[in-house]
FIVO-7081 format. One record per residue: residue number from 1; x, y, z of N, C-alpha, C in turn. Coordinates in steps of 0.001 Angstrom, whole numbers. Atoms other than C-alpha are relative to their C-alpha. Example, Ala and Ser with C-alpha at 12.3 -4.5 7.8 and 13.67 -1.06 7.14 Angstrom:
+-----+---------+---------+---------+---------+---------+---------+---------+---------+---------+
!   i !    n.c1 !    n.c2 !    n.c3 !   ca.c1 !   ca.c2 !   ca.c3 !    c.c1 !    c.c2 !    c.c3 !
+-----+---------+---------+---------+---------+---------+---------+---------+---------+---------+
!   1 !     890 !   -1190 !       0 !   12300 !   -4500 !    7800 !     900 !    1200 !       0 !
!   2 !    -820 !   -1190 !     -60 !   13670 !   -1060 !    7140 !    -770 !    1090 !     730 !
+-----+---------+---------+---------+---------+---------+---------+---------+---------+---------+
//
This chain:
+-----+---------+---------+---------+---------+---------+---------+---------+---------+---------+
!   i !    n.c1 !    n.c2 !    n.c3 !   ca.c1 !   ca.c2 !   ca.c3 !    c.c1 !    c.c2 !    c.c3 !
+-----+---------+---------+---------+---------+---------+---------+---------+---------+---------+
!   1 !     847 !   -1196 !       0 !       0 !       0 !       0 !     886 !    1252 !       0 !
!   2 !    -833 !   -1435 !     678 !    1510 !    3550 !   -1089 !    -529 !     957 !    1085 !
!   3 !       0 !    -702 !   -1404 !    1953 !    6110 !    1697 !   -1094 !    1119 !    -218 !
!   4 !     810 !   -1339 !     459 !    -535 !    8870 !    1824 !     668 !    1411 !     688 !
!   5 !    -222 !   -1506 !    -577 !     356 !   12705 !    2397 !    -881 !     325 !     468 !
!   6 !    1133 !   -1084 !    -597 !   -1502 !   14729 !    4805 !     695 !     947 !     535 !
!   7 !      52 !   -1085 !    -471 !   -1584 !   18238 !    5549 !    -207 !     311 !    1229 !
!   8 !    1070 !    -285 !   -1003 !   -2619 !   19151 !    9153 !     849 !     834 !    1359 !
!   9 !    -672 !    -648 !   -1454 !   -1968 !   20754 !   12483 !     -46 !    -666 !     876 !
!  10 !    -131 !     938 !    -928 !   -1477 !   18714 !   15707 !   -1306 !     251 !     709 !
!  11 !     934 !    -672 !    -711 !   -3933 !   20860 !   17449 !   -1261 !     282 !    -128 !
!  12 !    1480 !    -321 !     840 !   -6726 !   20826 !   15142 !    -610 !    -967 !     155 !
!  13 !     944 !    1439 !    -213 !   -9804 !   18373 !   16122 !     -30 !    -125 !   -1517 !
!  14 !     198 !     271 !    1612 !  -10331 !   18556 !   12039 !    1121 !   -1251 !    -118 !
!  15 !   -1268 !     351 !     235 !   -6818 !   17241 !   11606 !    -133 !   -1396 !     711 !
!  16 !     303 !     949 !   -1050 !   -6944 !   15025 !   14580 !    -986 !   -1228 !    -733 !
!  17 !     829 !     929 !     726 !  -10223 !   13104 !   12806 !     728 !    -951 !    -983 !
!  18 !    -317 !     689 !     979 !   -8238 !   12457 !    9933 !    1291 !    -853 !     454 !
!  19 !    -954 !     959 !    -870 !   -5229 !   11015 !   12167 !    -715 !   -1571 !     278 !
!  20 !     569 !     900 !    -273 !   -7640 !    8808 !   13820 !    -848 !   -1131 !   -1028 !
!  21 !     116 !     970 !    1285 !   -8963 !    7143 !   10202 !    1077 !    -651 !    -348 !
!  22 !   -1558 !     682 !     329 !   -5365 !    6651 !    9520 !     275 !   -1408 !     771 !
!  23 !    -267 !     600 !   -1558 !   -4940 !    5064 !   12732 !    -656 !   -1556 !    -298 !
!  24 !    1019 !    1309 !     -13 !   -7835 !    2705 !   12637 !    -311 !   -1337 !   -1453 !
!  25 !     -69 !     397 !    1111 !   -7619 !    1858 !    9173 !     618 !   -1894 !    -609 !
!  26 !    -698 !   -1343 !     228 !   -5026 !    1668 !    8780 !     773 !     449 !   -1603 !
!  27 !    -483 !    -595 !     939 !   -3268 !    3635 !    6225 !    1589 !     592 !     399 !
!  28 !   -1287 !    -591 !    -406 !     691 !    4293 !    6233 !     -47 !    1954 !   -1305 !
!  29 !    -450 !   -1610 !     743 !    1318 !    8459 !    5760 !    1270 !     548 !     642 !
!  30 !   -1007 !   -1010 !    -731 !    3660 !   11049 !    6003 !    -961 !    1320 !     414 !
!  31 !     211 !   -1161 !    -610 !    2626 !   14216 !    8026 !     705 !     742 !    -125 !
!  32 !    -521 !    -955 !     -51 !    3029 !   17604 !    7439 !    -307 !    1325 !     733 !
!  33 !     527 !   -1077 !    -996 !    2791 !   20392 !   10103 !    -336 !    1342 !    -627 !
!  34 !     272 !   -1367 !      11 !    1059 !   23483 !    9406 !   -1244 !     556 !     199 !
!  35 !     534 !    -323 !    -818 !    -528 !   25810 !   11772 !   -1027 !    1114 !    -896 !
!  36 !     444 !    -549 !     285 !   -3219 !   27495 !    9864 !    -560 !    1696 !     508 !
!  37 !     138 !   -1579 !    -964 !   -3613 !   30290 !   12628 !    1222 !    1154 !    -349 !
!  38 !   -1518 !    -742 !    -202 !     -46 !   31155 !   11886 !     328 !     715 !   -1719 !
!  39 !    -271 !    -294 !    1385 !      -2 !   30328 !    8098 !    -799 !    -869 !    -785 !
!  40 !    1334 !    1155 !     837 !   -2392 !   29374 !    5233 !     747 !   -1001 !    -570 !
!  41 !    -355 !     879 !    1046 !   -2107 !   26243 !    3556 !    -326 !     144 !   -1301 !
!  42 !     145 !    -261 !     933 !   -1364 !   26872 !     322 !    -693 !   -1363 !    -967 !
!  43 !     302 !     893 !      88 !   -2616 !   23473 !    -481 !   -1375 !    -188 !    -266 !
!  44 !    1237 !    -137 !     -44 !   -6310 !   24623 !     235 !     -77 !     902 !    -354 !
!  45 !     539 !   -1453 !     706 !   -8336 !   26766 !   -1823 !     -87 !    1293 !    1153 !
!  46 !     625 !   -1334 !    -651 !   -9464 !   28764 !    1457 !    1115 !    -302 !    1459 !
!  47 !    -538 !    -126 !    -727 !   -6310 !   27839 !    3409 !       9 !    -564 !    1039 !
!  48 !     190 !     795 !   -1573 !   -7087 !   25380 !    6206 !     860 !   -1074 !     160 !
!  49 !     -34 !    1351 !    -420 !   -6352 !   21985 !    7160 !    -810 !    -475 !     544 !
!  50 !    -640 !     877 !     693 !   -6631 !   19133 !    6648 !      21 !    -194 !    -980 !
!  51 !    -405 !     154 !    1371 !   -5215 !   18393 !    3316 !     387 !   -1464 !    -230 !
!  52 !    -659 !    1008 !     291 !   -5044 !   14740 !    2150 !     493 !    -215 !   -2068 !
!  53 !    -630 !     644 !    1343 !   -2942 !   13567 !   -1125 !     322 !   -1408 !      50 !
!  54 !     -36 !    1659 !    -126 !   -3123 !   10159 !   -2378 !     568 !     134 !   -1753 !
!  55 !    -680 !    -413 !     941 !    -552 !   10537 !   -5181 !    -645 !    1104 !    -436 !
!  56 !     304 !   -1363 !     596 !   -1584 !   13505 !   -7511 !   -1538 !     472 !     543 !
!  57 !    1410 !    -447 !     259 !   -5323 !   13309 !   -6292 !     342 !     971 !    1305 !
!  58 !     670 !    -854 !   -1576 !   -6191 !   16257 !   -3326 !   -1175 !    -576 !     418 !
!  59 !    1604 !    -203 !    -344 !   -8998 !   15879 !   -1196 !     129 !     983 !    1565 !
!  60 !     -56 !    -681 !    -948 !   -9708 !   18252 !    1422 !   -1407 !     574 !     543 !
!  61 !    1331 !     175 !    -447 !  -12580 !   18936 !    3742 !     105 !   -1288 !     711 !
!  62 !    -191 !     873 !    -706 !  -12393 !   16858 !    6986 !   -1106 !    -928 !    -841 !
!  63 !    1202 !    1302 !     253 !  -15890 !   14859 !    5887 !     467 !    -774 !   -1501 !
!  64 !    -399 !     396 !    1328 !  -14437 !   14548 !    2279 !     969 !   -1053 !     310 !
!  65 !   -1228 !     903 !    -333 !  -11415 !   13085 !    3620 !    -476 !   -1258 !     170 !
!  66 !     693 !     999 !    -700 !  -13061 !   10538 !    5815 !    -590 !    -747 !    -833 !
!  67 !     853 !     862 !     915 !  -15074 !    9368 !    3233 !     793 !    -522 !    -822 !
!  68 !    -983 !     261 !    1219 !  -12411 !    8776 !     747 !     688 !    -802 !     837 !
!  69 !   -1174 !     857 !    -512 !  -10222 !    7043 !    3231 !    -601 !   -1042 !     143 !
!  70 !     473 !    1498 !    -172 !  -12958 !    4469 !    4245 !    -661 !    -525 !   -1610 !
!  71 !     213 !     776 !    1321 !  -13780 !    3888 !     348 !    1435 !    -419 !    -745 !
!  72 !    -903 !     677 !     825 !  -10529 !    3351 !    -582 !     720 !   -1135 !     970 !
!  73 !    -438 !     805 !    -769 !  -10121 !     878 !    2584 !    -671 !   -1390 !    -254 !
!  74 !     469 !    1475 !     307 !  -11115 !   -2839 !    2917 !   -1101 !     221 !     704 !
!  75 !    1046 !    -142 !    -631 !  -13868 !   -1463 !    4919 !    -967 !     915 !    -327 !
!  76 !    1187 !    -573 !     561 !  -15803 !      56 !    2607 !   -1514 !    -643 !    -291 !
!  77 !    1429 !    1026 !     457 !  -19402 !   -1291 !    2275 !   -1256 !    1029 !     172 !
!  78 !    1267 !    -697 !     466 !  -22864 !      28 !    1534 !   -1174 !    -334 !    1304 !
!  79 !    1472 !     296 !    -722 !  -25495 !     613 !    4661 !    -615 !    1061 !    -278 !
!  80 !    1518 !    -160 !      54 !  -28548 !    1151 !    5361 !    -273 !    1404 !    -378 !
!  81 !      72 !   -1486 !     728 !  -29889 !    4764 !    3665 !    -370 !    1169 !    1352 !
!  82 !     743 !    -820 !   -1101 !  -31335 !    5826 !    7318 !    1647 !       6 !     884 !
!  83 !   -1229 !    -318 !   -1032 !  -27553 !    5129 !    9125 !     612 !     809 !    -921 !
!  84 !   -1059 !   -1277 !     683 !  -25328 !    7061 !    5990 !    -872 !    1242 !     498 !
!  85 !     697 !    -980 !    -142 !  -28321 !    9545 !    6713 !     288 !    1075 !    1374 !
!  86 !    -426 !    -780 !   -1233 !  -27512 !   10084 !   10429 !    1577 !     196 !      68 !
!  87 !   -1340 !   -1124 !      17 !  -23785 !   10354 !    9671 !     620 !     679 !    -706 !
!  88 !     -80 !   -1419 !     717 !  -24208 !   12790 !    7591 !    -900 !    1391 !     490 !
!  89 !     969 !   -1153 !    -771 !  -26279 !   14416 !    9992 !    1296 !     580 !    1290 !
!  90 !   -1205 !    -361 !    -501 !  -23409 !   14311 !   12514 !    1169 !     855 !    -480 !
!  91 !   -1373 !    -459 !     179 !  -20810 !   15323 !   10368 !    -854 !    1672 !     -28 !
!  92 !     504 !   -1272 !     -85 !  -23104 !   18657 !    9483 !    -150 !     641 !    1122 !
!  93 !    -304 !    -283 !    -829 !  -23592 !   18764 !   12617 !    1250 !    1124 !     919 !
!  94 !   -1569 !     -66 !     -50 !  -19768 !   18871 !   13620 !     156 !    1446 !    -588 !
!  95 !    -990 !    -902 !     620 !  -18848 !   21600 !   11329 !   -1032 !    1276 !      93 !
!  96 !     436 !   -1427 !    -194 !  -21828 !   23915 !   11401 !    -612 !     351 !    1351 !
!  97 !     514 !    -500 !   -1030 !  -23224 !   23895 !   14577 !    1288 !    -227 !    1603 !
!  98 !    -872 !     377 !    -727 !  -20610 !   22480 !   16814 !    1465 !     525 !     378 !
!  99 !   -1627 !    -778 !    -252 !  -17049 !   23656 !   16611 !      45 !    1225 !     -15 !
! 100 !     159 !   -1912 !    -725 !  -17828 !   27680 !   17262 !     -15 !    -610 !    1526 !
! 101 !     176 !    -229 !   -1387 !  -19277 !   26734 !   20901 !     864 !    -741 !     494 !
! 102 !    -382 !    1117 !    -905 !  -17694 !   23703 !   21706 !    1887 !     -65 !     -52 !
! 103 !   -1852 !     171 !     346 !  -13755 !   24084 !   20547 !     349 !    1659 !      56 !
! 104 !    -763 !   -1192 !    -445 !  -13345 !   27582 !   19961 !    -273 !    1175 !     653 !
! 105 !     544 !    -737 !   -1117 !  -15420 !   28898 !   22546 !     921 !    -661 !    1675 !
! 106 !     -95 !     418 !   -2105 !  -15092 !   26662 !   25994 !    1725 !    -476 !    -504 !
! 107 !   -1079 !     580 !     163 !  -11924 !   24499 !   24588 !     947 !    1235 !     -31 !
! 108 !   -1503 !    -649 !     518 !   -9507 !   27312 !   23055 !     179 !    1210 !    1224 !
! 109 !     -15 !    -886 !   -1194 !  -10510 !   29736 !   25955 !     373 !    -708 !    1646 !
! 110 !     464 !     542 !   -1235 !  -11267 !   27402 !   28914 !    1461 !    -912 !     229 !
! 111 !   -1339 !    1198 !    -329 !   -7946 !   24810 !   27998 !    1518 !     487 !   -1024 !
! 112 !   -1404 !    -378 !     444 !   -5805 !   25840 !   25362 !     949 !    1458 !     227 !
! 113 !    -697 !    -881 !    -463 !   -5271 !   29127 !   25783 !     943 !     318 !    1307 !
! 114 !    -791 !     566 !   -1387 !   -4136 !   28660 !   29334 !    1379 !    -165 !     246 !
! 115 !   -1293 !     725 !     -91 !   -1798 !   26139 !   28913 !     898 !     570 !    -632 !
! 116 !   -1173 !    -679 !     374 !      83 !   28333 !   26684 !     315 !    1118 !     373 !
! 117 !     -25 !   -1523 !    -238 !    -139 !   31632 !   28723 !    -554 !     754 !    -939 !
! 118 !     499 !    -991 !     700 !   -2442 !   33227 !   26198 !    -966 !     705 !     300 !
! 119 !     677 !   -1054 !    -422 !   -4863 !   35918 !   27138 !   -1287 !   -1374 !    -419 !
! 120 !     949 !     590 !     438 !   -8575 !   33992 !   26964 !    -968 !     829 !    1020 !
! 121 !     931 !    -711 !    -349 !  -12006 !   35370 !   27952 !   -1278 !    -904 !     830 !
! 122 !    1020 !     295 !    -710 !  -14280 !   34034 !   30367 !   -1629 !     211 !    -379 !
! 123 !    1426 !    -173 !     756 !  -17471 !   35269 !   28661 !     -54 !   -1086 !   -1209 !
! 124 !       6 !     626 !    1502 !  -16587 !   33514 !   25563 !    -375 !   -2048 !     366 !
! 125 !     349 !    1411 !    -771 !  -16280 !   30179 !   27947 !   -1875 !    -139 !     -76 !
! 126 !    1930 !     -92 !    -563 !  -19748 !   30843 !   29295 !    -739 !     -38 !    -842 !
! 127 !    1222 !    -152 !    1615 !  -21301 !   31603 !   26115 !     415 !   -1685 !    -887 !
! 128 !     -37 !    1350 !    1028 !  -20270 !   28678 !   24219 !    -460 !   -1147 !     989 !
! 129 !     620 !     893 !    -987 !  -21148 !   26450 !   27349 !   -1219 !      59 !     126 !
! 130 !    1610 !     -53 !     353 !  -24753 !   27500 !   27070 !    -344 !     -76 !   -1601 !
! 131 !     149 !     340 !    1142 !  -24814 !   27123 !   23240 !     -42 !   -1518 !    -487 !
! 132 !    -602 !     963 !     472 !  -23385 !   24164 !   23509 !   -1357 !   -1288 !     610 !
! 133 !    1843 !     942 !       7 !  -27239 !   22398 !   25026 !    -281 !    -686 !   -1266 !
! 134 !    1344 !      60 !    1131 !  -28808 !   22554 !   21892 !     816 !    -889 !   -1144 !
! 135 !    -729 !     919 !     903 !  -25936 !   20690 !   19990 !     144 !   -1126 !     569 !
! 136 !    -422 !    1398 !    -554 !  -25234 !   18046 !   22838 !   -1391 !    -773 !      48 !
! 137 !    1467 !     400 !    -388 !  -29049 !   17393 !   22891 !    -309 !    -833 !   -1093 !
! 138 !     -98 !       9 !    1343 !  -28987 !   17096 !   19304 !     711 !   -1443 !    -635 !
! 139 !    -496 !    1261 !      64 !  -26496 !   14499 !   19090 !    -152 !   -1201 !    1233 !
! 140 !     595 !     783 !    -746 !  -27684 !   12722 !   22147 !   -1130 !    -859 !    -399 !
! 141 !     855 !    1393 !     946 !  -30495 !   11368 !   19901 !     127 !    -364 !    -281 !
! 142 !    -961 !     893 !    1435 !  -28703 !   10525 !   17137 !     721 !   -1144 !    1108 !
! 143 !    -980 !    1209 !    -719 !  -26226 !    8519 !   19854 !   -1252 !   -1473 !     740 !
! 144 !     924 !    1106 !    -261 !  -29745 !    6829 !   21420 !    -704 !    -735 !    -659 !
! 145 !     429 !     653 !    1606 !  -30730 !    6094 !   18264 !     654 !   -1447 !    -186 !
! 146 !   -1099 !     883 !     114 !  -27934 !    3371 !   18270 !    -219 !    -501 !   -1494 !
! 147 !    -546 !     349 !    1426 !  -27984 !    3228 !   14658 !    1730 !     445 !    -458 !
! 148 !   -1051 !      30 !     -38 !  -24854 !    4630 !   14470 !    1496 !     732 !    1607 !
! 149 !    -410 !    -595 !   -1921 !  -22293 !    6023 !   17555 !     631 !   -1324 !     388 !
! 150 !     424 !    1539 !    -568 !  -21982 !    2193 !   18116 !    1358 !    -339 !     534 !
! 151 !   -1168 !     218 !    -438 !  -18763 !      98 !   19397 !    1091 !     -25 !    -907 !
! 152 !   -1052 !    -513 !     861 !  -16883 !     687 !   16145 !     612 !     993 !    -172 !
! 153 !    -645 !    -979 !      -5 !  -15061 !    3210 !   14799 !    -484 !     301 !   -1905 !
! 154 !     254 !    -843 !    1167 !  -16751 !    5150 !   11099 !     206 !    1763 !     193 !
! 155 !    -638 !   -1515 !     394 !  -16223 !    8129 !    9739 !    -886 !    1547 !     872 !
! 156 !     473 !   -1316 !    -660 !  -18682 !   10007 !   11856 !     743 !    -313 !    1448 !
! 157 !   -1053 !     -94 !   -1176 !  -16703 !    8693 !   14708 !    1299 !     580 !      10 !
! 158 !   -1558 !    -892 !    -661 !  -13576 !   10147 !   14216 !      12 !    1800 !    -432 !
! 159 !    -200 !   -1199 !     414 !  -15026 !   13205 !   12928 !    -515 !     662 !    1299 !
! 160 !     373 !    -353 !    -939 !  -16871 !   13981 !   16128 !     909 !    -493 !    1418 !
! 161 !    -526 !     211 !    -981 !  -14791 !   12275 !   18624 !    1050 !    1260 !     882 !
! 162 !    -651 !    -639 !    -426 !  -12070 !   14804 !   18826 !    -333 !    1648 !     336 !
! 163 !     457 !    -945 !    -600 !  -14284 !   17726 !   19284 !    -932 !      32 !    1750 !
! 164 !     672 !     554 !    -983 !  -16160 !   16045 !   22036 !    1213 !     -46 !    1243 !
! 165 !    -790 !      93 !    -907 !  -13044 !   15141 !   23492 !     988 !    1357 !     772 !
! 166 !    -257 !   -1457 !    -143 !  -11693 !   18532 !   23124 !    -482 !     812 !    1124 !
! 167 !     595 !    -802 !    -363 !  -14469 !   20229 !   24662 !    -104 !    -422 !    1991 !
! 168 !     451 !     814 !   -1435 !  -14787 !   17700 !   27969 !    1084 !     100 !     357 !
! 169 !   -1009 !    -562 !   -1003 !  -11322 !   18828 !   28907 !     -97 !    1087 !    1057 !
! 170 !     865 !   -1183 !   -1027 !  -12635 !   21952 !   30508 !    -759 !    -625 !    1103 !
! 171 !     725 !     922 !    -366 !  -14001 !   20609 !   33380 !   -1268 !     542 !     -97 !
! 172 !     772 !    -179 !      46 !  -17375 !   22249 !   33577 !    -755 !    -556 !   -1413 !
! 173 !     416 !     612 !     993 !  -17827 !   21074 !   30243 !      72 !   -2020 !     378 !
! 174 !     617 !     941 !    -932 !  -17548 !   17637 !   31495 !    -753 !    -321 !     598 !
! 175 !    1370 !      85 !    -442 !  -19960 !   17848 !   33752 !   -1058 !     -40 !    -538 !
! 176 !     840 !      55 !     904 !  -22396 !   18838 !   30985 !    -545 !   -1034 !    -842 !
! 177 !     385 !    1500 !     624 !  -21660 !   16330 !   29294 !    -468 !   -1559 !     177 !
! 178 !     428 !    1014 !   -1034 !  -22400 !   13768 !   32257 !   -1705 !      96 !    -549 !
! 179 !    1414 !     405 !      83 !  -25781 !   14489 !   31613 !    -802 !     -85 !   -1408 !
! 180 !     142 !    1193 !    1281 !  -26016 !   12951 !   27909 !     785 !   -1353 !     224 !
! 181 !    -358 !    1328 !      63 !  -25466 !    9541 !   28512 !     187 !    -799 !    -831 !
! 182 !    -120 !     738 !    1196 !  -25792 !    7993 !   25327 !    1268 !     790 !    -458 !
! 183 !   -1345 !    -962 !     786 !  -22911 !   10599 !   23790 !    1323 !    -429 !    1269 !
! 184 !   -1237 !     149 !   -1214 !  -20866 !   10217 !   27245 !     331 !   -1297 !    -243 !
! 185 !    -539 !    1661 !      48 !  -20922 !    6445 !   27023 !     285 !     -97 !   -1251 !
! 186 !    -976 !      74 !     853 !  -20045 !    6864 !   23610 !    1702 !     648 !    -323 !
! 187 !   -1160 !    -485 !    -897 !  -17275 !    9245 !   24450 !    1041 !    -943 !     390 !
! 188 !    -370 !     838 !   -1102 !  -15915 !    6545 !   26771 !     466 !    -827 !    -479 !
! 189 !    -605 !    1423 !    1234 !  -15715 !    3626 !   24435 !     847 !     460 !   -1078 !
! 190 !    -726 !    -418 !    1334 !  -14196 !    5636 !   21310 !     860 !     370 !    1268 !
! 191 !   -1551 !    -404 !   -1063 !  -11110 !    7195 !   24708 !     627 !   -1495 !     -39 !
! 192 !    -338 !    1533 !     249 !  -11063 !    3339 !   25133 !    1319 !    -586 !    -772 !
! 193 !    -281 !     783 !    1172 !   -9738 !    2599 !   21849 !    1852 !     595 !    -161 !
! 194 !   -1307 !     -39 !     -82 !   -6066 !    2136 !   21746 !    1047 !     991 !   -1396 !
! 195 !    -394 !    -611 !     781 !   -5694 !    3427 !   18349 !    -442 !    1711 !     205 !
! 196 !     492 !   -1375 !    -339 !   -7472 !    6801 !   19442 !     474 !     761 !     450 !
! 197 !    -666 !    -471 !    -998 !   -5600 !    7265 !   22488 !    1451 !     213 !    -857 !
! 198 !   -1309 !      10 !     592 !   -2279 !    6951 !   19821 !     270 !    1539 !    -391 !
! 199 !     487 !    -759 !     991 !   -3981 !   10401 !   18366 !     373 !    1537 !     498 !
! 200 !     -85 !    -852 !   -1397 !   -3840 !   12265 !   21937 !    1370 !    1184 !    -256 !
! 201 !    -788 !   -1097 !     210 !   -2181 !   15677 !   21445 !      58 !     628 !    1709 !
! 202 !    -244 !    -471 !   -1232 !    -769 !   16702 !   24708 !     272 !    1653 !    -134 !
! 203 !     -79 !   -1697 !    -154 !    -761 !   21208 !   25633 !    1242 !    -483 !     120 !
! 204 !   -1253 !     327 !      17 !    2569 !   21545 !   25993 !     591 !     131 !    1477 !
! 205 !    -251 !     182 !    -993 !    2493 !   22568 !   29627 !   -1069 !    -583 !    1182 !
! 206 !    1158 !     618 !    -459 !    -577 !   20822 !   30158 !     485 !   -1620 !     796 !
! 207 !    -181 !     788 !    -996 !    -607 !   18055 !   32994 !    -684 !   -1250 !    -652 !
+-----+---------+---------+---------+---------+---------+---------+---------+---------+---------+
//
């Protein structure tokens, strides 16, 4: 199997997702660091990460990615029209309603900033911690649903895992999240997973 290139930042749940496909897959790549806060990727039309190359092809767009990695894996297969349905409800989820409150509200204020001595705002915590109801509620169905969420690992799992996990570093966010049970106990099982935990981006003066 022929190595794949990826684009990404260490720090980025986006990025992170596409680690964790790798991971689970798996797929042998090379990694390339770059911090989109710092500097665009010229790689992406609008400058982000993650960026995967699989010889000359691009694909970019965490959900794009994901999808492409488990169709070009041995674990590609065709379900049911009501489960692709809900994780494609997740991944929309994920990107439009989710990562404002939950990563770069409570997370980048509440944990990262911190750990690196950077100025962060306490309102911005608070506010994304009350925003963040109406999304955990949201996917709390979808997870009781147990159509998908389940003890595997698909592409809406690694696209949501690392924002989830992100966000439940804070502790008050934790707590919150205690009271979705179906999402927490999924939570729990995807930390579990040995290849996941491989994925784990440590702050740098974080404990």
């Amino acid at each position: 199997m022929k190595a794949l290139r990826v684009i990404g930042y260490s720090h980025s749940v986006f990025s992170r997702s596409v680690r964790i496909a790798l991971a689970e897959l798996p797929h042998p790549y090379s990694w390339e660091e770059v911090d989109p806060f710092g500097e665009a990727s010229d790689d992406h039309p609008f400058g982000r990460v993650p960026v995967l190359f699989d010889g000359q092809t691009r694909v970019y767009e965490s959900w794009a990615i994901l999808s492409y990695l488990y169709r070009i894996s041995d674990r590609n297969r065709i379900r049911a029209p009501l489960v692709e349905a809900r994780a494609a409800q997740i991944a929309g989820i994920v990107t439009s309603y989710a990562y404002w409150p939950l990563v770069r509200q409570v997370y980048s204020h509440g944990v990262f900033r911190p750990a690196f001595d950077l100025e962060y705002d306490m309102s911005k915590i608070q506010d994304g911690l009350e925003q963040a109801g109406s999304v955990l509620s949201a996917l709390e169905d979808i997870a009781a649903e147990n159509l998908v969420l389940g003890s595997g690992c698909e592409p809406e799992d690694c696209i949501l895992f690392p924002m989830i996990d992100a966000f439940r570093r804070y502790p008050a966010a934790a707590e919150l999240l205690a009271h979705y049970p179906a999402l927490n106990s999924w939570w729990a099982r995807m930390n579990n997973r040995d290849k996941v935990a491989e994925t784990f981006c440590r702050l740098g003066p974080e404990a």
